[in-house]
Structure formats: structure tokens, C-alpha cells
Residue frames relative to the residue before (quaternion, step in Angstrom):
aa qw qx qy qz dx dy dz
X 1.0000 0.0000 0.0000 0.0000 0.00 0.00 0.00
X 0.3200 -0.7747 0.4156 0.3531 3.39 -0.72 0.81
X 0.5525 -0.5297 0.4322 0.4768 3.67 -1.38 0.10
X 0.5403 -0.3660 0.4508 0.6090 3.71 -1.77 0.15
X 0.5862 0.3964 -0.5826 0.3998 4.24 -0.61 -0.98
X 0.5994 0.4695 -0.4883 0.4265 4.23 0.04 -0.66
X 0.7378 0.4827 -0.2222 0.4163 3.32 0.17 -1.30
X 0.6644 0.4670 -0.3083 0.4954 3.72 0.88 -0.76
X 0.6127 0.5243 -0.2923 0.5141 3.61 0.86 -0.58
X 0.6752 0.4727 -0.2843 0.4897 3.54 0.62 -0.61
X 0.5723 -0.6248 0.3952 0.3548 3.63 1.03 -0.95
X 0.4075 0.7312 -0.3664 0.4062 3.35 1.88 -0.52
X 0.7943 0.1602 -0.1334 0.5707 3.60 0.61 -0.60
X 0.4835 -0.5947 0.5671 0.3015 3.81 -0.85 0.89
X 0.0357 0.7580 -0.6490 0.0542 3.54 -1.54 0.88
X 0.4293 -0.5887 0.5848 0.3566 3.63 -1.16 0.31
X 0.0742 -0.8802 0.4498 0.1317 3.92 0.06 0.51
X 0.2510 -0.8258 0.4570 0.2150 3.37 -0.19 0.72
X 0.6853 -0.5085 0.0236 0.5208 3.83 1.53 -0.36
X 0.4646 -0.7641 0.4367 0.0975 3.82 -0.53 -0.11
X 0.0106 0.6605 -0.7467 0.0777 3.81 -0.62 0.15
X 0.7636 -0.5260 0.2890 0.2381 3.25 -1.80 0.73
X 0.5984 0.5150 -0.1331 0.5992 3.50 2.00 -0.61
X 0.8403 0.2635 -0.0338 0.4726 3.47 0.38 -0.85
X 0.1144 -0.7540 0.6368 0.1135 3.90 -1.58 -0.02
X 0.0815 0.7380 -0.6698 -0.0136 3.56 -1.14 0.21
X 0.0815 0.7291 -0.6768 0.0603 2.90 -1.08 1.32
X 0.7324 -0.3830 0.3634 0.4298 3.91 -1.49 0.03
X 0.3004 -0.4783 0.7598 0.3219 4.41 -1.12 -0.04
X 0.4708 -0.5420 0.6593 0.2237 3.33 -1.49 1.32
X 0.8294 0.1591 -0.0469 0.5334 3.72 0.61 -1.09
X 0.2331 -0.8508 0.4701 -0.0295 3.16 0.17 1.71
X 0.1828 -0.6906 0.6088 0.3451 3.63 -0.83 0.41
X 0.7427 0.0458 -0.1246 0.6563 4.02 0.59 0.23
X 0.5695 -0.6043 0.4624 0.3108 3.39 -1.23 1.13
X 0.7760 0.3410 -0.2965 0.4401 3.79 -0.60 1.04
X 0.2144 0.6864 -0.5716 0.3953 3.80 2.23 0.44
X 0.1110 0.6484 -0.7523 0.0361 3.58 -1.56 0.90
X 0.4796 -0.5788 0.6472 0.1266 2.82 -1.92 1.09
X 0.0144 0.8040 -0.5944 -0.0043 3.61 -1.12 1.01
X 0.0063 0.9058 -0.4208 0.0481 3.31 0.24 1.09
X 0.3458 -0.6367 0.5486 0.4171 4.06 -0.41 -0.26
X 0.3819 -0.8343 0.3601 0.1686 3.02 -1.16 0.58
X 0.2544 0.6617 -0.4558 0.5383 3.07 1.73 0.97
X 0.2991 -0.5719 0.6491 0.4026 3.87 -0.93 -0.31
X 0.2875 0.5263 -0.7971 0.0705 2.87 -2.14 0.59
X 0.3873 -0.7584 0.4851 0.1988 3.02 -0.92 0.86
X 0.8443 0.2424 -0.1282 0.4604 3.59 1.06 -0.40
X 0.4520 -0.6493 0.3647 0.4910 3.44 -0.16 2.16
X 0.7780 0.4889 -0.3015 0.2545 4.22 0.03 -1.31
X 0.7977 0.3891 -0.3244 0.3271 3.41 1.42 -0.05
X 0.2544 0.7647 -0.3480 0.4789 3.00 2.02 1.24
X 0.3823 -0.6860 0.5093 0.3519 3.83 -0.22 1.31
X 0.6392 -0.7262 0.2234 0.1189 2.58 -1.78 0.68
X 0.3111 0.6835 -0.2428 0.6141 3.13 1.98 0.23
X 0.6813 0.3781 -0.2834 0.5591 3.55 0.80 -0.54
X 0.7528 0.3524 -0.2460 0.4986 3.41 0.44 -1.01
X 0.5598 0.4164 -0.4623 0.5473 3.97 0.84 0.54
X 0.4972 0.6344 -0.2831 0.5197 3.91 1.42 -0.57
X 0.7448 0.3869 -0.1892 0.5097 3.63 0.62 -1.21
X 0.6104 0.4367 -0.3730 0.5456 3.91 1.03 -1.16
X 0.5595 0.5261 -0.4221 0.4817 3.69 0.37 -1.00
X 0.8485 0.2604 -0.2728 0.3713 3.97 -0.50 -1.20
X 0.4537 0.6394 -0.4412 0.4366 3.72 1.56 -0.91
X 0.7346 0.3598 -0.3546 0.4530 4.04 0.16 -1.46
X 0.6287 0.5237 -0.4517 0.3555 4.11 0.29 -0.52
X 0.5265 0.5249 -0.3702 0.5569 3.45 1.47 -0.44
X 0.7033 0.4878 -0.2629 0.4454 3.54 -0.02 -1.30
X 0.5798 0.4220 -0.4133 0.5612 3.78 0.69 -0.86
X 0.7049 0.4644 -0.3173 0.4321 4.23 0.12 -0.94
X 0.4012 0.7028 -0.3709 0.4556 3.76 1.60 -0.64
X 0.8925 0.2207 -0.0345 0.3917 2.68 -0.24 -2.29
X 0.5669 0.5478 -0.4502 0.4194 3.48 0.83 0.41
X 0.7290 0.5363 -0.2094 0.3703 3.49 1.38 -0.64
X 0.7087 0.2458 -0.1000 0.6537 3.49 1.45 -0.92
X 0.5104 -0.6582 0.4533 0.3174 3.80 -1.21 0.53
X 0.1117 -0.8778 0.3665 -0.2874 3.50 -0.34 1.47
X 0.2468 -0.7414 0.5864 0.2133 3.79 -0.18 0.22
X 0.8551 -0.0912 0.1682 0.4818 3.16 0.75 -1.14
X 0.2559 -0.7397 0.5111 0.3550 3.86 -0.96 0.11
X 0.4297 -0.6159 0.6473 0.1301 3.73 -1.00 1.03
X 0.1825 -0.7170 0.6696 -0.0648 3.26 -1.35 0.94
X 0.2243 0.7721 -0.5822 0.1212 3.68 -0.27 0.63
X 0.0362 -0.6389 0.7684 0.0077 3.20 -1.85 0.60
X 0.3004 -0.6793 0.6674 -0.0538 2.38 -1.66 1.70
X 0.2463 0.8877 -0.3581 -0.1522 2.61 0.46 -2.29
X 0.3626 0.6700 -0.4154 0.4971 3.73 1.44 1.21
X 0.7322 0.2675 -0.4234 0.4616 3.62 0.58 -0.21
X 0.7134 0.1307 -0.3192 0.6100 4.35 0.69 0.45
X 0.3614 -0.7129 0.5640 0.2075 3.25 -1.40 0.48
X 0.4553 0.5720 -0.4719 0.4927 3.13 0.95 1.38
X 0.5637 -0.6188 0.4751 0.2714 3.81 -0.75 0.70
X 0.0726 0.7986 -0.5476 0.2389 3.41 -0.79 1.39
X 0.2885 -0.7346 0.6108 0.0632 3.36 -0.96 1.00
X 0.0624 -0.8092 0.5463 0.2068 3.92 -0.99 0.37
X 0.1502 -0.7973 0.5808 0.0661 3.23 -0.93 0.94
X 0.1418 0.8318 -0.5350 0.0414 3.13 -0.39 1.51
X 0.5234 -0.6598 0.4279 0.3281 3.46 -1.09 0.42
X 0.4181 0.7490 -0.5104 0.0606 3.58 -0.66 0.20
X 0.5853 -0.6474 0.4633 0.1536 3.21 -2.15 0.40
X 0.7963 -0.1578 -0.1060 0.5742 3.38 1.52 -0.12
X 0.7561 -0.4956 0.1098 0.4131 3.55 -0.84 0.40
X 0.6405 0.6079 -0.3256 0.3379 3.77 1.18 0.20
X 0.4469 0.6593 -0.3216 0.5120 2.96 2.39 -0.01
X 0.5425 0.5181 -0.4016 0.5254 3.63 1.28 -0.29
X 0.4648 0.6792 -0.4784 0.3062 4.05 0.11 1.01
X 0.2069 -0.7395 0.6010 0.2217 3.62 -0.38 0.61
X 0.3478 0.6886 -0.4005 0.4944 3.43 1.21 0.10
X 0.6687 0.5611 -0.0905 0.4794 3.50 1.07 -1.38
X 0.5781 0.5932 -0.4131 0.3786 4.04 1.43 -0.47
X 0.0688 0.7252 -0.6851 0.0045 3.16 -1.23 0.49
X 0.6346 -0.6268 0.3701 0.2596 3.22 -1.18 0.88
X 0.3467 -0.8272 0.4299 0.1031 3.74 -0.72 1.25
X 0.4024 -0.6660 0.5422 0.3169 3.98 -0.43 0.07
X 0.7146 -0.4983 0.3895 0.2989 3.33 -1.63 0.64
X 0.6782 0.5495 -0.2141 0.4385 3.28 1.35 -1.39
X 0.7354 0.5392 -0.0556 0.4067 3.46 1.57 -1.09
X 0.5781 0.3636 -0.2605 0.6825 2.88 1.89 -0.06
X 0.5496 0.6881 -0.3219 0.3477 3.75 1.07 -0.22
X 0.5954 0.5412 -0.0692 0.5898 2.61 1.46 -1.53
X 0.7833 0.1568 -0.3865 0.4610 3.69 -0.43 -0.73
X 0.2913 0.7263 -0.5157 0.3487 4.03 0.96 0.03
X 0.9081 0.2453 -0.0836 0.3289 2.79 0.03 -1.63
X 0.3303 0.5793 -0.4819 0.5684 3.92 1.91 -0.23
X 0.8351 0.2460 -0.3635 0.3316 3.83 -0.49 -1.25
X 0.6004 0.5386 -0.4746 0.3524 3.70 1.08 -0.40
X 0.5790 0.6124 -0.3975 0.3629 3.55 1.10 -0.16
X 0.7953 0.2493 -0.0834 0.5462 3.46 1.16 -0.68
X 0.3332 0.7020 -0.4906 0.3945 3.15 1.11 1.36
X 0.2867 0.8445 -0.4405 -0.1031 3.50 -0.71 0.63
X 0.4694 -0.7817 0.3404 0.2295 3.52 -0.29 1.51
X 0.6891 0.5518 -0.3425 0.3215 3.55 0.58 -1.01
């Protein structure tokens, strides 16, 4: 069965996408811990970032920071956070979150975002996103 991230890539489930390449996805956290948290994920399954070869997982860190760079240009930030969890989908995933000091790194900290509020920072980081 595929995971929801499968299903979101395909189109089966609506997302705020942030951009793509034939290997990878980024799209917005419905329940951001800071407005501009994205999910980078490959678009193969695996379920565990470490049991991804190793060419991929330089592929995903590579396309994950061109996001983050379009992040931290879009929302007001000190820094982008990087975390792996990867326990609530069995699908490999990277967080990009924005924050200003280390207590902004909390999933404790999500809170559910609006259409308009994810629409919006969508379309700021898709302005300042460059893949090549």
C-alpha cells in the first residue's frame, strides 16, 4: 500500500507544493511548527532516511538545501533547522523548519495552518526557489 507522501506526489491528495525534480518533492507541513516547515521527501519509498543508497541520500540533501535556501529567503528566520524523525510515515522525510532559536525546533510547537496561510508562504518560497 502506498504511503499518504506516495499518494500526495501522484496528486491523490491536494498539497501546497513547494517544487520537485524527477527524484525528489517538497511540499508545505499542514501543521507547521513555524510558517514555512517543509517536508522533503524522495519520491521512491523508503521508509528509513539511512536505508536510502547513498547517491540518493546526497540527491535528497543536495535538492532539500535549494529549498531551504528559497525558505530562508522567503519567511523571517535566523536560520533553517533540519530534523529527522521519520516515525509518524514510513516514508523518508527531511524537515525544514524556520527558526530563531533552539526552542523553535519542537513538534510540540505545530499548529494547524489555513489554506490562505499555506498558499501564501507557497507561493513567496516558490518565488525564490532555484533548482539548477
Amino acid at each position: 500500500m502506498a504511503t499518504i507522501f506516495t499518494t500526495i506526489i501522484q496528486g491523490e491528495i491536494p498539497c501546497h507544493k513547494i517544487a520537485e525534480n524527477e527524484n525528489y518533492f517538497a511540499f508545505l507541513d499542514i501543521h507547521p511548527i513555524k510558517p514555512g516547515h517543509t517536508l522533503v521527501i524522495p519520491k521512491k519509498e523508503v521508509d528509513y532516511i539511512f536505508d536510502i543508497n547513498d547517491e540518493a541520500l546526497s540527491g535528497l540533501m543536495i535538492f532539500a538545501k535549494k529549498i531551504a535556501l528559497a525558505i530562508q529567503k522567503s519567511v523571517t528566520c535566523t536560520r533553517i533547522g533540519i530534523m529527522v524523525a521519520g516515525l509518524e510515515v514510513p516514508h523518508c522525510h527531511i524537515h525544514l523548519v524556520p527558526f530563531n532559536n533552539a526552542g523553535d525546533l519542537n513538534f510540540a510547537n505545530a499548529k494547524s495552518a489555513s489554506n490562505e496561510e499555506l498558499l501564501k508562504t507557497a507561493e513567496e518560497i516558490r518565488k525564490n526557489i532555484t533548482l539548477d
